[in-house]
C-alpha positions in Angstrom: 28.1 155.2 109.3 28.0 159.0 110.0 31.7 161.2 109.3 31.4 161.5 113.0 31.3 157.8 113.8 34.5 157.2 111.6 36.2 160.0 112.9 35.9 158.3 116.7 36.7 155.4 115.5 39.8 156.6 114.0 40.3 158.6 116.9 40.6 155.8 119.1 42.7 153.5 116.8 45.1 156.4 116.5 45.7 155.8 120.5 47.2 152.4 119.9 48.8 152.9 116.4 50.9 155.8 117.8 52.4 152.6 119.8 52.5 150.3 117.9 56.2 148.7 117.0 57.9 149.1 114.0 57.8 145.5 113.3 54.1 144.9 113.6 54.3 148.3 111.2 56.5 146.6 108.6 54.6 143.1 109.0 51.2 145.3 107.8 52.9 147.4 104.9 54.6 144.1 103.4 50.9 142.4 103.9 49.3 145.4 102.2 51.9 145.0 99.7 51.4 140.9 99.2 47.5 141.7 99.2 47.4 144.2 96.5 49.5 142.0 94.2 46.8 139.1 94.8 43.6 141.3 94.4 44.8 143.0 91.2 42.3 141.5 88.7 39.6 142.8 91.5 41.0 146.8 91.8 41.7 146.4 87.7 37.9 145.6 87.4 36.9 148.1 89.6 38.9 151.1 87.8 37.6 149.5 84.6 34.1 150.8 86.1 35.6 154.0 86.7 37.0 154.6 83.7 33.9 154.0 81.9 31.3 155.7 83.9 34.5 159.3 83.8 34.5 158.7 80.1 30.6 158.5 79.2 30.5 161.8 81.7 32.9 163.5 79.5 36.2 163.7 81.9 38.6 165.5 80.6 41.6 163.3 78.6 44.6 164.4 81.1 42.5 163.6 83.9 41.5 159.8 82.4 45.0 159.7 82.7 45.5 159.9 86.2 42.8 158.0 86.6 43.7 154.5 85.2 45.0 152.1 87.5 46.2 148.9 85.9 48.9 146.4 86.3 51.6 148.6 86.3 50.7 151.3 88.5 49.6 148.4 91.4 53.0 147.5 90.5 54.6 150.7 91.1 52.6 151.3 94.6 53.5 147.8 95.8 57.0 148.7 95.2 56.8 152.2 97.1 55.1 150.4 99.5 58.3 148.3 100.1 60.8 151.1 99.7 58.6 152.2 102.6 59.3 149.4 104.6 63.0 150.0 104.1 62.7 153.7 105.7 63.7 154.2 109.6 61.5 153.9 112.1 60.2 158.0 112.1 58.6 157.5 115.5 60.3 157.5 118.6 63.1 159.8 117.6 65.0 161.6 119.8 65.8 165.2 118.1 67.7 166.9 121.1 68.4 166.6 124.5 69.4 168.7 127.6 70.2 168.5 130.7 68.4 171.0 132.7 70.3 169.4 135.8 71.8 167.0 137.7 69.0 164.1 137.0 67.3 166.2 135.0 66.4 165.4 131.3 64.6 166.9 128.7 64.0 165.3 125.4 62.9 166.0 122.0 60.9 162.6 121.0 59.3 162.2 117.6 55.4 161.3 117.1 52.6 161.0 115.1 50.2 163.8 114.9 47.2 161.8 114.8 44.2 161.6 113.0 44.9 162.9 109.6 42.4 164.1 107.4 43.6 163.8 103.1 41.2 165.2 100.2 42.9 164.2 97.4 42.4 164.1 93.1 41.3 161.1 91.3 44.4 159.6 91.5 43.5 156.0 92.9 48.1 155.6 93.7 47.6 158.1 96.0 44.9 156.0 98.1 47.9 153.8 98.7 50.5 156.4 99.1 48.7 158.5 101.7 48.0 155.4 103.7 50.7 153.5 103.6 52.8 156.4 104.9 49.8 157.2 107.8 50.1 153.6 108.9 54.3 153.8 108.6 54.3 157.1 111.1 51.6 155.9 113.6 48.6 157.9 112.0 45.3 157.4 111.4 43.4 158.7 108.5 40.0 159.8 106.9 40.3 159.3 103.1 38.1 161.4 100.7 39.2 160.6 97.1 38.1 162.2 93.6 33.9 160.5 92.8 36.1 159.9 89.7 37.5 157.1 91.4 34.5 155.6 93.6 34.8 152.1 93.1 38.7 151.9 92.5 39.3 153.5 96.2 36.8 151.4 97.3 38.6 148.4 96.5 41.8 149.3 97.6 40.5 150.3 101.1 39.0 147.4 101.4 41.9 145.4 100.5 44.4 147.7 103.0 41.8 147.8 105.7 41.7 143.9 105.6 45.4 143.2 105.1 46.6 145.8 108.1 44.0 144.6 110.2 45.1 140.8 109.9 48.3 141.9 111.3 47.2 143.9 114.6 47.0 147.0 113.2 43.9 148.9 115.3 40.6 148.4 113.8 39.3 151.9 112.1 42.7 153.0 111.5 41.6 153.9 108.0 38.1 154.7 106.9 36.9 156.0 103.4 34.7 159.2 102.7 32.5 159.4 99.8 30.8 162.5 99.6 30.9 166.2 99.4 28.8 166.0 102.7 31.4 163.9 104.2 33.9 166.7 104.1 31.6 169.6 104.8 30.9 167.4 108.1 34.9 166.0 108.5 35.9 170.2 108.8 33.7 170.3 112.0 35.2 167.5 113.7 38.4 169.0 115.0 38.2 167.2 118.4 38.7 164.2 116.7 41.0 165.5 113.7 44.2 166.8 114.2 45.0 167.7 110.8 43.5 168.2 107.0 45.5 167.9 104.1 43.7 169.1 101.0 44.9 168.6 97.1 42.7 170.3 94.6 42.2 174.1 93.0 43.6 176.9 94.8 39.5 177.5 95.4 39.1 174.3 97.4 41.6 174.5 99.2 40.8 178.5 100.4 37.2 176.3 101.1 38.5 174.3 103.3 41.0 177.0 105.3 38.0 179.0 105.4 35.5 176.4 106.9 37.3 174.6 109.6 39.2 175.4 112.9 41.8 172.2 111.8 45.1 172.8 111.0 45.6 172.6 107.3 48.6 171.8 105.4 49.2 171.6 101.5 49.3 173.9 98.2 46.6 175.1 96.4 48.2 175.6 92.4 51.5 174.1 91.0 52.5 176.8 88.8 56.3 175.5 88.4 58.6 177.3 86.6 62.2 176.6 84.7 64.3 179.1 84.5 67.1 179.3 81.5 70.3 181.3 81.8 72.1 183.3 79.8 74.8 180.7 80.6 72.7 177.7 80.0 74.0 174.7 78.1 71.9 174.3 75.3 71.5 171.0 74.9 71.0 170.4 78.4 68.4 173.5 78.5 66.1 171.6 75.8 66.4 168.6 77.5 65.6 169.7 80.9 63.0 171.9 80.0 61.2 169.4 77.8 61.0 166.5 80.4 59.5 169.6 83.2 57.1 170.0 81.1 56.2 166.4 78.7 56.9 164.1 81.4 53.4 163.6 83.0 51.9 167.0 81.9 48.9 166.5 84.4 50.8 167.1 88.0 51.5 169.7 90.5 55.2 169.8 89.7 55.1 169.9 85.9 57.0 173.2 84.6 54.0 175.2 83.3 55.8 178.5 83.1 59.3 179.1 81.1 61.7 181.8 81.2 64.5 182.7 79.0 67.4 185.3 79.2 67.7 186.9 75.9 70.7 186.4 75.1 70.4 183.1 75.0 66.8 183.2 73.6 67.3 183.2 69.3 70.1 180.4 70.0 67.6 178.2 72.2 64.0 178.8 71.7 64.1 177.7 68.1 65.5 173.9 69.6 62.8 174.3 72.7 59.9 174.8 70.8 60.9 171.8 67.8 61.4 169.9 71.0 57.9 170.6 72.7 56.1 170.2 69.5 57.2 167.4 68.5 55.5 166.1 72.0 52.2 168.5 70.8 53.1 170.8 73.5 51.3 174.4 72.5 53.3 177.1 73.4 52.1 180.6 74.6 54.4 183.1 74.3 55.2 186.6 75.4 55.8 189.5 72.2 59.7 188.6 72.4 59.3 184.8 72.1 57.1 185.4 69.0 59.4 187.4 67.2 61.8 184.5 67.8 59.5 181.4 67.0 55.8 180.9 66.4 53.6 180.6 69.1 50.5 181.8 70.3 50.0 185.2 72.6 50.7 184.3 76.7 47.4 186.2 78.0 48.4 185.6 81.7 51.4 184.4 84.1 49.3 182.8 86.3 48.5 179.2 84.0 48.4 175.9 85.4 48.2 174.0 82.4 47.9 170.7 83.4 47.8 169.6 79.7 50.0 169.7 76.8 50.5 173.9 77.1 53.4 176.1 78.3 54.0 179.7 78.8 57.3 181.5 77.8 58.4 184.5 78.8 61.9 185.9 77.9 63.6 187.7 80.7 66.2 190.5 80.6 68.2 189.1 83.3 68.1 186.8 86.3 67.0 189.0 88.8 63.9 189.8 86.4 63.8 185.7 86.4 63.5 185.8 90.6 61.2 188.6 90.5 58.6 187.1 88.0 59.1 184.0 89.6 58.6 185.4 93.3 55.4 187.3 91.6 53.4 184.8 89.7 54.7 181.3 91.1 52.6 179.4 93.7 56.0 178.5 95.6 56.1 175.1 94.8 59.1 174.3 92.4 61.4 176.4 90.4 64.6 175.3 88.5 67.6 177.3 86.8 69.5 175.6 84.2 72.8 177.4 83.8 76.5 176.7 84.3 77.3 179.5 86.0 77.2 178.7 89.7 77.1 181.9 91.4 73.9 182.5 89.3 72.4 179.2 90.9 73.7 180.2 94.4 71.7 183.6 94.0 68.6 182.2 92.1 68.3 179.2 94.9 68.9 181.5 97.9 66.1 184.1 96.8 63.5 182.7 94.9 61.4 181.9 97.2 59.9 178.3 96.7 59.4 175.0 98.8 61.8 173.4 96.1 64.5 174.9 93.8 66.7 172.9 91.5 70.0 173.6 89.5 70.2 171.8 86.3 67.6 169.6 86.8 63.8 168.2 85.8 61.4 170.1 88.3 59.5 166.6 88.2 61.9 165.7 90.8 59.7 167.2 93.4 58.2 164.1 94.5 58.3 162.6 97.9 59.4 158.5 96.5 62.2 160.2 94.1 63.7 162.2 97.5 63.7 159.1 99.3 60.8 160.1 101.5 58.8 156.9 101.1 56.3 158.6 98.4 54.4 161.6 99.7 51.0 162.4 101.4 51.2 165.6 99.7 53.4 168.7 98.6 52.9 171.9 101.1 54.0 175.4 100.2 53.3 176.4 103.7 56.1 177.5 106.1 55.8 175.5 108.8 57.1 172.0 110.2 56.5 170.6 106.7 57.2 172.0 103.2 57.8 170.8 100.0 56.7 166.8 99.7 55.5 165.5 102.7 56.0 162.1 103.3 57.1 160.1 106.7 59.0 163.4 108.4 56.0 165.4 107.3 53.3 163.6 109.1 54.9 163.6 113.0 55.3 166.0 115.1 57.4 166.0 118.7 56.2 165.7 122.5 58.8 167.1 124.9 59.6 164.2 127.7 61.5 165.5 131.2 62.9 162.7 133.4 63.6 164.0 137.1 64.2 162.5 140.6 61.7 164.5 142.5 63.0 167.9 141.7 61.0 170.4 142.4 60.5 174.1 140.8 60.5 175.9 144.7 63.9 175.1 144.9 64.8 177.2 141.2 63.5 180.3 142.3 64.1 180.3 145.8 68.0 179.8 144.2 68.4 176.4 146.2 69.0 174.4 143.0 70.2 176.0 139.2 69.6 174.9 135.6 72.8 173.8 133.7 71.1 173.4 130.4 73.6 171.3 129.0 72.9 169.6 125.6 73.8 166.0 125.7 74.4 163.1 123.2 71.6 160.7 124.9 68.7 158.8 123.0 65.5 159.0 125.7 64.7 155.4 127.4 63.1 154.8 130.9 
């Protein structure tokens, strides 16, 4: 089929998902989930061919990484997939109400945007994320995965598409792109998309801003910094730091940038770098840091490593911190280790981020660890949706007015007036 022919179909099933009940929504997701489990020799097999097809083509390690789906990654999805289930119903909320008179009521109601449009890495979990929460919010989507990961998305559509569709869920909810023409073709299609969510390079994702008249929500670079204070703990510092940056190396919320005051730089850089290298972490280093430990020269602020690297910077004091941070970050996550609170009330009130953390991992950011039912994606963007996006992220609101035959004649010729009361009502016929 043509992009154009999935995006009408899709178009059309998002009229009847947007109403579907939350029961027939939970029947599907725990179906999806069931499914997966049964079909996981088939996906294993099919990432296996991925795998070796990225590896004779010379993908890069970090990137095999993300990659490989086995056992316990189908494992981990299934059980996002249930945490999913367990979420409240994001559709059909009432956000606010007013009475703009006597038997007349305004309300706030929660829905889905759409048809949502996701270009994502070759991260075959995030095939199941993305749709899992579309199909949760009353969304339908086009899917354009990483080539890396051809016959693994394949597979799991297939096996989501199948299981949903059992259940009631709208035939064509989902449909899989494959190809760079596929996108070049989905950004002209904005009466039938609603909105494109794109995860890749800071160049892509200009690409796409630059080629389509769709809304477009997401970040481009995750250049995440942590921040140590003069009134750090030390031990906690190293610890912190270390897991920002080792954890999974190869994400968007990884720390790839660190700065250190420096008066607390000869006491804690010498335990931060034994800490990274014993994790082969090669650290890059401003002139300070290398008169402290041994490093290689930082030849720009503006890394995203992705890989087993780190830039260091020490910093004279906090507001030098904010202002680096504010200069060279890509406002997705920054944290400040420190025990000093007024320091964390000033660094987390101007540093000017979708996320900012006292004392903690910046691998945090993550739509499943805030609860959000895993994430479609993380934008930087200021509007309804920043930081991860996951169920909140992918509605939007429609206002509803209930009347009795009022009519606006009667407002201006002063016959009637507007009480614009707020009330405590959920909308209902």
């Amino acid at each position: 089929m043509q992009t154009i022919d999935l995006a009408v179909a899709a178009k059309k099933a998002s009229i009847e998902l947007a109403a579907l009940s939350t029961e027939k929504k939970n029947e599907a997701l725990a179906r999806i989930a069931d499914a997966l489990i049964e079909h996981t020799s088939e996906i294993i097999a099919a990432n296996q061919k991925d795998l070796e097809r990225s590896a004779e083509e010379n993908l890069a390690a970090p990137l095999l990484k993300r990659l490989k789906f086995d056992e316990g990654k189908i494992k981990d999805v299934v059980a996002g997939i249930k945490s999913l289930i367990l979420l409240p119903e994001p559709i059909g909320e009432t956000l606010s109400a007013t009475e703009l008179d006597n038997g007349l009521e305004l309300y706030k109601v929660s829905c889905p945007i759409g048809v949502i449009g996701v270009i994502f890495e070759s991260r075959p979990d995030a095939l199941v994320q993305i749709s899992s929460l579309c199909l949760k919010s009353g969304n339908a989507t086009l899917l354009k995965g990483g080539r890396e990961a051809l016959e693994t998305n394949r597979a799991l559509a297939k096996v989501i598409r199948e299981a949903s569709e059992a259940c009631g869920v709208p035939t064509g909810w989902i449909q899989l792109l494959e190809t760079r023409e596929n996108v070049n073709e989905m950004l002209k299609l904005d009466k039938y998309i609603d909105l494109i969510i794109p995860r890749g390079s800071n160049s892509f994702v200009q690409y796409i801003m630059n080629n389509s008249n769709i809304a477009v929500m997401g970040h481009a670079d995750g250049i995440c910094h942590t921040y140590i204070d003069k009134d750090a703990d030390v031990e906690m510092a190293v610890k912190v730091a270390t897991d920002s940056k080792t954890q999974y190396v190869s994400v968007c919320n990884a720390t790839e940038t660190m700065l250190i005051h420096k008066d607390i730089a000869p006491d804690v850089l010498p335990k931060l770098a034994k800490s990274l290298e014993e994790r082969n972490v090669e650290i890059h280093g401003c002139e300070k840091t290398q008169q402290i430990i041994s490093c290689l020269p930082a030849e720009s602020w503006k890394m995203e490593w992705l890989d087993y690297k780190v830039s260091i910077r020490v910093v004279d004091s906090l507001e030098d911190a904010i202002e680096h941070i504010n200069t060279y970050s890509s406002r997705h996550t920054e944290a400040i280790i420190t025990k000093n609170a007024q320091a964390a009330e000033k660094f987390m009130n101007l540093v000017d981020s979708a996320d900012v953390f006292w004392n903690c991992s910046t691998r945090f950011a993550d739509g499943f660890r805030y609860g959000l039912g895993a994430e479609v994606g993380i934008s930087t963007n200021k509007i309804h949706a920043r930081g991860p996006v996951g169920l909140e992220g992918l509605t939007i609101y429609k206002w509803k007015l209930k009347g009795n035959g009022q009519i606006v004649a009667d407002y201006v010729s002063g016959k009637s007036s507007f009480t614009h009361k707020k009330i405590d009502k959920k909308f209902s016929i």
